[in-house]
C-alpha positions as CSV (number, residue, x, y, z in Angstrom):
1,X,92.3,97.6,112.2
2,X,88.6,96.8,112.0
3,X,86.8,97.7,114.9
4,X,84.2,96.7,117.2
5,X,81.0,98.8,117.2
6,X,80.7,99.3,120.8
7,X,83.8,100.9,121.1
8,X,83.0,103.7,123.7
9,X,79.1,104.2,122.0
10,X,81.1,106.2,119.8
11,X,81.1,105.9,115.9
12,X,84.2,106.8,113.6
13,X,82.3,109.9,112.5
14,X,81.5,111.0,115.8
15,X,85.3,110.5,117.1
16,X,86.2,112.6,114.4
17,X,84.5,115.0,114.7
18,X,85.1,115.4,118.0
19,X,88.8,115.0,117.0
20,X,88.8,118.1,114.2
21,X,90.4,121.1,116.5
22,X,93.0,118.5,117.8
23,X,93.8,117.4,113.9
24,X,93.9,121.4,112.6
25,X,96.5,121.6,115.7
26,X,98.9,119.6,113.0
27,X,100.7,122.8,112.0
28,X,102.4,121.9,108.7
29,X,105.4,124.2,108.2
30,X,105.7,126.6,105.1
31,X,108.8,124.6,104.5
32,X,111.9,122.7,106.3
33,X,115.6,121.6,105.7
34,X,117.0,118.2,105.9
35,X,120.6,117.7,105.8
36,X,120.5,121.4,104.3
37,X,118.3,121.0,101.7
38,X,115.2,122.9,101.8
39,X,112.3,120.4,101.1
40,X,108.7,122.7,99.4
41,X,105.6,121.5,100.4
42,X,104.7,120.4,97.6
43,X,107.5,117.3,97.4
44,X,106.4,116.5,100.9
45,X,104.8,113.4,101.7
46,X,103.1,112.8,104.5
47,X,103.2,109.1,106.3
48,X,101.1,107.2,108.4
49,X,102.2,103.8,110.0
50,X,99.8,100.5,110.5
51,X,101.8,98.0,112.9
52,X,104.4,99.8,115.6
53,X,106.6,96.6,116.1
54,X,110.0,95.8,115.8
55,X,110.4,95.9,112.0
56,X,108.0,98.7,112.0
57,X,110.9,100.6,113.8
58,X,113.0,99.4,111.4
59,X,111.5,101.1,108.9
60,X,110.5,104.6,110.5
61,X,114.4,104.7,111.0
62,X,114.7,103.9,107.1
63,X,111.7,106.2,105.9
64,X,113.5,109.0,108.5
65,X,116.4,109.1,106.4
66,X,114.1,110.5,103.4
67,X,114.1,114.4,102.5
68,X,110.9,115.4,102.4
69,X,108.9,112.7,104.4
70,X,107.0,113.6,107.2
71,X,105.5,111.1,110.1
72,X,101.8,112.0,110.9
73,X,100.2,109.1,112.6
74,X,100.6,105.4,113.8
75,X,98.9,102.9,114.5
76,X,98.8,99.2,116.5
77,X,96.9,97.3,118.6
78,X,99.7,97.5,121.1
79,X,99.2,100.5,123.4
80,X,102.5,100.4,124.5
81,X,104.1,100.6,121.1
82,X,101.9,102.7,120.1
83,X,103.9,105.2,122.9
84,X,107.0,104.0,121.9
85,X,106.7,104.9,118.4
86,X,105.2,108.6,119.1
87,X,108.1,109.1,121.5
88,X,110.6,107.3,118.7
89,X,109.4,110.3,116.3
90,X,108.8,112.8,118.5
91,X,112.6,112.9,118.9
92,X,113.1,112.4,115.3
93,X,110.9,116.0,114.4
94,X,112.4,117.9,117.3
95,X,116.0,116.8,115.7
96,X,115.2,118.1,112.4
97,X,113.3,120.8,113.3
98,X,109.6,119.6,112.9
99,X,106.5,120.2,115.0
100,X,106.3,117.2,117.6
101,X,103.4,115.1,116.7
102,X,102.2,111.9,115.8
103,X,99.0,111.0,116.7
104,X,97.8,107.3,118.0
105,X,95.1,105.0,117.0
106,X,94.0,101.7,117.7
107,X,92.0,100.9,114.5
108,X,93.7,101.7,111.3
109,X,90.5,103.0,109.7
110,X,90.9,106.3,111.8
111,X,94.1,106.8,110.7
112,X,93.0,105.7,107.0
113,X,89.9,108.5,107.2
114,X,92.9,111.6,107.4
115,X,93.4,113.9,104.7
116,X,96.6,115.0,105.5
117,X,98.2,111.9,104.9
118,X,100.2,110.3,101.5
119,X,100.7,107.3,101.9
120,X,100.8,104.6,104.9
121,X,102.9,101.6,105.3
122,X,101.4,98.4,106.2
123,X,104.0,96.2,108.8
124,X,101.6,94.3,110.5
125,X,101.4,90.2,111.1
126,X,100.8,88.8,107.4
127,X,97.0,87.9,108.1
128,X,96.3,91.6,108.0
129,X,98.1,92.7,105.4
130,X,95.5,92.0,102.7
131,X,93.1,94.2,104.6
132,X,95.0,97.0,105.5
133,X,96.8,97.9,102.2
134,X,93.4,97.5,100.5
135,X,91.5,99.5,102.8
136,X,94.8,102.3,101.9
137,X,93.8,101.8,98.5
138,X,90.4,102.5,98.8
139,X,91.1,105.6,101.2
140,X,93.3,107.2,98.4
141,X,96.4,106.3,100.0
142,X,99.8,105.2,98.1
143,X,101.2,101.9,100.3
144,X,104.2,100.3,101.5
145,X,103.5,96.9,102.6
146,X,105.7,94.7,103.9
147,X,106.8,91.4,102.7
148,X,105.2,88.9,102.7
149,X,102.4,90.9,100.4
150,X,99.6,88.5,101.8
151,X,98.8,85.6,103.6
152,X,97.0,83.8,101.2
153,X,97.0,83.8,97.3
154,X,93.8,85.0,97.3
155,X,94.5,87.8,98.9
156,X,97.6,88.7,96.7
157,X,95.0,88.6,93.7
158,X,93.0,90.7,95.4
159,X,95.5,93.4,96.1
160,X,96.6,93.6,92.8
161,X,93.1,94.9,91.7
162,X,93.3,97.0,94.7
163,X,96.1,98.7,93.8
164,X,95.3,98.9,89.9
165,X,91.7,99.9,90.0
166,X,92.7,102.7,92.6
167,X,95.4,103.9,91.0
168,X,97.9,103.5,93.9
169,X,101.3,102.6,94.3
170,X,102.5,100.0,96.1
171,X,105.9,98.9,96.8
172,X,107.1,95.6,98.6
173,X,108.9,95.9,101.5
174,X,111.4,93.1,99.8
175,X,114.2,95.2,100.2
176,X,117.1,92.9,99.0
177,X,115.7,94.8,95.7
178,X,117.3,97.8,96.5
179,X,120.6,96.0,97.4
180,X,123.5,96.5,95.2
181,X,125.1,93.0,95.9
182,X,121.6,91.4,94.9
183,X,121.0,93.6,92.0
184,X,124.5,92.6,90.7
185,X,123.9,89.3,91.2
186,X,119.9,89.8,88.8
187,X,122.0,91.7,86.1
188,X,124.6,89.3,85.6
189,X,122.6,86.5,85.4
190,X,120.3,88.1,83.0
191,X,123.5,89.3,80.9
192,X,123.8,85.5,79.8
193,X,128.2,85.6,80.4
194,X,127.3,82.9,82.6
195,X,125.6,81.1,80.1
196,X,121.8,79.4,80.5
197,X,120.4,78.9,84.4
198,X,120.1,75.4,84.8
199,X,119.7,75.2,88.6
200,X,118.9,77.3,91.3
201,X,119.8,76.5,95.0
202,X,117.6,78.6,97.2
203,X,118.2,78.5,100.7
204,X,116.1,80.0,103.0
205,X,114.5,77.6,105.8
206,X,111.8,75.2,106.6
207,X,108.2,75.3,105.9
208,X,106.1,76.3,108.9
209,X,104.7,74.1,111.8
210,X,101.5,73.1,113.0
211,X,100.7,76.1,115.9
212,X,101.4,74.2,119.1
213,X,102.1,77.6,121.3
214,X,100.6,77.1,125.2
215,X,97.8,79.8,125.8
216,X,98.8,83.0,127.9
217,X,96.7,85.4,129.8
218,X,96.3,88.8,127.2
219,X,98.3,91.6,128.9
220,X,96.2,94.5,129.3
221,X,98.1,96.9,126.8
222,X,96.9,94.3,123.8
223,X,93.5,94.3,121.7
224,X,94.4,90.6,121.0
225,X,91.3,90.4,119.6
226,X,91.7,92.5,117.2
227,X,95.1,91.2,116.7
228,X,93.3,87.7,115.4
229,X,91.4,90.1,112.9
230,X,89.8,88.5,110.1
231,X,91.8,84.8,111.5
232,X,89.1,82.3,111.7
233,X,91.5,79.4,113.8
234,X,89.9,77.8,116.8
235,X,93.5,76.9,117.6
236,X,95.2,80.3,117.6
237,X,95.5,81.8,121.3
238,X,97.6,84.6,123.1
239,X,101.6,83.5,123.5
240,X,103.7,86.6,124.4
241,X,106.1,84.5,121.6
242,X,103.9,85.8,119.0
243,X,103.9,89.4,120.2
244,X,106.7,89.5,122.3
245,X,107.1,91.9,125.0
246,X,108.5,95.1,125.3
247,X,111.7,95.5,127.8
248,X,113.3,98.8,129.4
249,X,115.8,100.3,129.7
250,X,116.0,100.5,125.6
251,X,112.3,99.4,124.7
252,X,113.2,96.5,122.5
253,X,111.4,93.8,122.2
254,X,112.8,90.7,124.1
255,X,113.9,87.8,122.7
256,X,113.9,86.5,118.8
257,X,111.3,87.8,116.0
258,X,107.8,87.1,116.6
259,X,106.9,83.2,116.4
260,X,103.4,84.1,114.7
261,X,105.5,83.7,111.4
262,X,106.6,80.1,112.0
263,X,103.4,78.2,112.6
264,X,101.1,77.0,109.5
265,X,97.3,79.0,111.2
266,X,99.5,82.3,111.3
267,X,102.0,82.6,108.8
268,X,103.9,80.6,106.2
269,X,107.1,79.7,107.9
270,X,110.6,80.5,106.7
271,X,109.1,79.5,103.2
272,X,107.6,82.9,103.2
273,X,109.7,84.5,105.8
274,X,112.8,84.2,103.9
275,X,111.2,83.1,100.5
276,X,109.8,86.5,99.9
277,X,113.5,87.6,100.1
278,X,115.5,84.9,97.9
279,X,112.6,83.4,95.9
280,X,112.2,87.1,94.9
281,X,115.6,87.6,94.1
282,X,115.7,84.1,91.7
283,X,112.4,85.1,89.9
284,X,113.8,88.3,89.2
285,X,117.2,87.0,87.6
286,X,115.7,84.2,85.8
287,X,113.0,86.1,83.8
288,X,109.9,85.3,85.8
289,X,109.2,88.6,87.5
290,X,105.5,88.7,87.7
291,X,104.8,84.9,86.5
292,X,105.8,81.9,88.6
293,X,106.2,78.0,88.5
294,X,104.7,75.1,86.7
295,X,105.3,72.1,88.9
296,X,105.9,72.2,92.3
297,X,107.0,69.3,94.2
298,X,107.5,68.9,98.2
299,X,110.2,66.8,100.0
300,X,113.9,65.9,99.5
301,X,113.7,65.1,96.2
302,X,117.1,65.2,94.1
303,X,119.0,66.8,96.8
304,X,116.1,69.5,97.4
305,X,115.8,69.3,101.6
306,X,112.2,70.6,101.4
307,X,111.0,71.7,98.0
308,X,111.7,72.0,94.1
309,X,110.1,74.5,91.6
310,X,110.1,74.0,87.7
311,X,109.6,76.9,85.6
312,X,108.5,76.3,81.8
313,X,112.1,77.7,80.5
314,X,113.1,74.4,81.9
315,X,115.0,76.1,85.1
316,X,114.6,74.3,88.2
317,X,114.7,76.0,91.4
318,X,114.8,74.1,94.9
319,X,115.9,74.5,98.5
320,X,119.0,73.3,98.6
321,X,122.3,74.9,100.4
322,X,123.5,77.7,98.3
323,X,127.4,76.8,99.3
324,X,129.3,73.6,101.2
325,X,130.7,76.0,103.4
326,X,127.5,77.9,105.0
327,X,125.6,76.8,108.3
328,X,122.7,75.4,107.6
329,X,120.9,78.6,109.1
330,X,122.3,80.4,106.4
331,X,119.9,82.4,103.8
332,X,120.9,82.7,99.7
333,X,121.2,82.0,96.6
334,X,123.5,79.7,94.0
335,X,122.7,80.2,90.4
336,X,124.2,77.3,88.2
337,X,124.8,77.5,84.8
338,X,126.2,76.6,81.8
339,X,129.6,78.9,82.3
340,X,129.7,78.8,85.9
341,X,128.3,79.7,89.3
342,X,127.1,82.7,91.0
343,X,126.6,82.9,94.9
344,X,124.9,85.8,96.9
345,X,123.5,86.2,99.7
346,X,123.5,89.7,102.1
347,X,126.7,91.3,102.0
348,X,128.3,88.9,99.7
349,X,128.3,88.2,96.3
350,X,131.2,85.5,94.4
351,X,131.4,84.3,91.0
352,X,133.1,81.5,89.2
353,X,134.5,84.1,86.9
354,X,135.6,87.0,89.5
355,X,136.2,89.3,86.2
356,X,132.4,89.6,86.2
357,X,132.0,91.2,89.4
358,X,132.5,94.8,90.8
359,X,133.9,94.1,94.1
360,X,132.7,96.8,97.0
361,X,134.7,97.6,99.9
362,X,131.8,98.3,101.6
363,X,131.4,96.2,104.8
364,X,127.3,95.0,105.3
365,X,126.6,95.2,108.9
366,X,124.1,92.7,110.7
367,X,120.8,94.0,110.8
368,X,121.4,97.1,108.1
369,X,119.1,95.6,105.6
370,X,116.1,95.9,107.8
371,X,117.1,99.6,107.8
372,X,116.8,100.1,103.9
373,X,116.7,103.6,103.0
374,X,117.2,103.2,99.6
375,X,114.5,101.0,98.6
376,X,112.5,103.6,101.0
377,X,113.6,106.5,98.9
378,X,112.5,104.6,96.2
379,X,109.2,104.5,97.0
380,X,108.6,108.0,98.0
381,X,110.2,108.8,94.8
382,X,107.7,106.8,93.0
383,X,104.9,108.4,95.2
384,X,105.9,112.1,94.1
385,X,106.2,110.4,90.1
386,X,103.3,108.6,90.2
387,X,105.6,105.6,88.4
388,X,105.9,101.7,89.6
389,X,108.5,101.2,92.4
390,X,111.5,98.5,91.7
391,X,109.2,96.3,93.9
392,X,105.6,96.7,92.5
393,X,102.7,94.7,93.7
394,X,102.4,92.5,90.9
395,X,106.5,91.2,91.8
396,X,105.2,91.5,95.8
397,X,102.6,88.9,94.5
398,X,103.8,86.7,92.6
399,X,106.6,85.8,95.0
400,X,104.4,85.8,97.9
401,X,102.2,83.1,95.7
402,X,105.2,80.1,94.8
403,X,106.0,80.8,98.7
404,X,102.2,79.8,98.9
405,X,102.3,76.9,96.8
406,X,105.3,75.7,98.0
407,X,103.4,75.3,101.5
408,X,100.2,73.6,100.2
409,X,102.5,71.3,98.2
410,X,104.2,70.4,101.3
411,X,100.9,70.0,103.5
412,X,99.4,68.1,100.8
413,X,102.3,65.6,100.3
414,X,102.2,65.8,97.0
415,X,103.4,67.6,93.6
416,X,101.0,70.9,92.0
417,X,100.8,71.8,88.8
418,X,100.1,75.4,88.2
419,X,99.4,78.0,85.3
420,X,100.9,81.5,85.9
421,X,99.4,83.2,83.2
422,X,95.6,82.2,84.8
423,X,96.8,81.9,88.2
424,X,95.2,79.1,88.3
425,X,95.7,75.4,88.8
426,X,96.3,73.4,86.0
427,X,92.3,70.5,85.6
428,X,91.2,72.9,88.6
429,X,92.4,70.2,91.9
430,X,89.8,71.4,93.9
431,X,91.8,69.7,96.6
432,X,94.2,72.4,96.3
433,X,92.1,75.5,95.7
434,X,90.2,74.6,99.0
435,X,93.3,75.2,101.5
436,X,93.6,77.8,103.2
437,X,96.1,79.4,102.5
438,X,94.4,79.6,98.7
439,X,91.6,80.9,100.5
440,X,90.2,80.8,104.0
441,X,87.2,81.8,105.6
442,X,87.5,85.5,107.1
443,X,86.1,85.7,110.4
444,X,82.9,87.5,110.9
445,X,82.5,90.4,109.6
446,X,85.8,90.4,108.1
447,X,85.4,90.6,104.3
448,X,88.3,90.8,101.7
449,X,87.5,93.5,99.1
450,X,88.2,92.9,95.8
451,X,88.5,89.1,96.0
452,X,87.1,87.3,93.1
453,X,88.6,83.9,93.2
């Protein structure tokens, strides 16, 4: 992450070069076996990970599961997960018969400035997302960035140039992609033996919440300060909620995800949380993979509970329990059409015609689709092809912005129209182009490349 100047008197050059014998210590090996197969060096790619947190974890143990991938560097703000995570590979290379290493850093553009390395992923708080995966882009490095893509829809925009002008791939780290349940669910819809999608009932959550956290003393393993970024909030302070601490004897974090998500000056609530998941999912079935709504429209309108989306085929979409017979807490999906009803969510899929579906014995356990190695695989795969990923960044984007609009629709009180082939709103409402979470402000010297909006 971008750093301060007058860190240590020391430029990024200087550390550098200071750093070259230690980096030419890196011994690559002339080749190595995974599961038995041997992988060459030339299928290898080599990763570097931006944000060491809980789902960054996650996805080390899915990336692991790779042939061929090797795990060079990391990065956080967070010196004690920066630890963890070299200690969390370290005993990943020593299993399969890799050097040990994985070097630290505390600003991302260190990491960014190695030649040895691929590709990176990006699995920071949302606010830096924009920044870091462009900055990857710029560097010559292919990205995995998790959802949501960006903050802001600005940002999104922006990342899409990134990632075109650049030549990069990008894949989302919307893994429900990769899911055969949900990719069922996209083909069979799309087949038309359900007839025409009249309704969507997407349930995922609540938008977020004005940030009301009380202010905490910054531990002295966190750059919170470089944790805010390009943030510019007066409001926005330290709460070990937002970057919860880690316990022994496992070295979990404690307690639920981090709250950074679920307040309106940090992140966009379960509307993008969850949104980036089953929004994605009903864009995907319904045709409008890389477009978005028309009209959006906040409040219990209709039976919505917090929001309704029109799309110009005439399909409406709202947040609305997917089944009678699921907690309210509950996350998916209920396409409604013309022939029937489909209902998915993780690990479960049912259909008004059960002839439709191809049932899997396979049991889904909790928390196995943070741990996605197939939509992984499918990234690195795409990496070594130079091809788009089954989540490329102009899906990642154009989910990421309705989860947006939904959000200023709901702040503003009132309905949006918007044009997804200008990606624009419809007579300009300058009202709406001026939130934040259109645009915002970076804080100095925070600049967003590429941003032209």
């Amino acid at each position: 992450m971008m750093k301060n100047n007058k860190k240590k008197n020391m430029n990024r050059r200087d550390f550098l070069g200071l750093s070259a014998l230690g980096l030419a210590g890196l011994t690559i090996l002339p080749s190595w076996a995974i599961n038995g197969v041997r992988i060459a060096p030339s299928d290898r790619v080599v990763l570097g990970f931006i944000g060491l947190g809980r789902q960054g974890l996650s996805d080390f143990r899915g990336f692991s599961a790779c042939p061929g991938v090797q795990v060079a560097a990391c990065c956080d703000v967070d010196s004690i997960k920066r630890d963890r995570f070299e200690l969390r590979v370290g005993e990943w290379q020593n299993k399969i018969g890799q050097n040990t290493r994985c070097d630290k850093y505390e600003f991302y553009e260190d990491l960014l400035d190695r030649k040895d390395i691929d590709a990176v992923e990006v699995v920071t708080p949302d606010h830096w997302h924009a920044m870091a995966a462009i900055n990857a882009c710029q560097a010559g490095k292919d990205v995995y960035c998790q959802k949501p893509l960006t903050y802001t829809i600005a940002e999104s925009l922006a990342m899409v140039r990134a990632v075109r002008e650049n030549s990069r791939v990008l894949q989302v780290g919307s893994q429900q992609r990769s899911s055969k349940e949900f990719q069922q669910a996209i083909t069979l819809i799309r087949s038309g033996k359900l007839g025409h999608v009249d309704t969507v009932y997407c349930q995922i959550g609540e938008p977020p919440a004005p940030f009301d956290l009380k202010e905490f003393k910054v531990p002295p393993h966190l750059n919170f300060n470089q944790w805010l970024g390009p943030l510019n909030s007066e409001v926005v302070h330290y709460n070990p909620e937002m970057c919860p601490q880690i316990a022994t004897p496992m070295d979990h974090e404690t307690g639920p995800w981090a709250t950074w998500r679920y307040y309106r000056e940090t992140g966009n609530g379960y509307t993008g949380d969850w949104g980036a998941h089953m929004i994605d999912i009903a864009q995907a079935a319904i045709g409008m993979d890389g477009s978005g709504p028309v009209e959006i429209i906040p409040g219990a309108v209709d039976g919505a509970r917090f929001w309704t989306l029109k799309y110009a085929n005439g399909i409406i979409m709202k947040e609305h329990k997917f089944s009678d017979d699921v907690e309210d807490g509950d996350k998916g999906l209920c396409f409604n059409c013309t022939n029937g009803w489909l209902k998915v969510k993780r690990g479960y899929i049912e259909c008004s015609d059960p002839s439709l579906l191809q049932k899997s014995e396979k049991k889904i356990e909790a928390g196995q689709f943070e741990v996605s190695a197939p939509h992984m695989q499918n990234f690195i795969d795409s990496v070594r092809s130079r091809r788009n990923p089954i989540a490329p960044v102009e899906v990642g984007a154009s989910t990421c912005i309705a989860c947006c609009l939904i959000n200023i629709s709901v702040e503003l009180g009132r309905s949006l129209k918007w044009d997804p082939a200008t990606v624009s709103f419809d007579g300009g409402d300058e009202e709406a182009k001026a939130h934040r979470l259109y645009k915002y402000a970076y804080r100095n010297p925070y600049k967003l490349p590429y941003c032209r909006n």
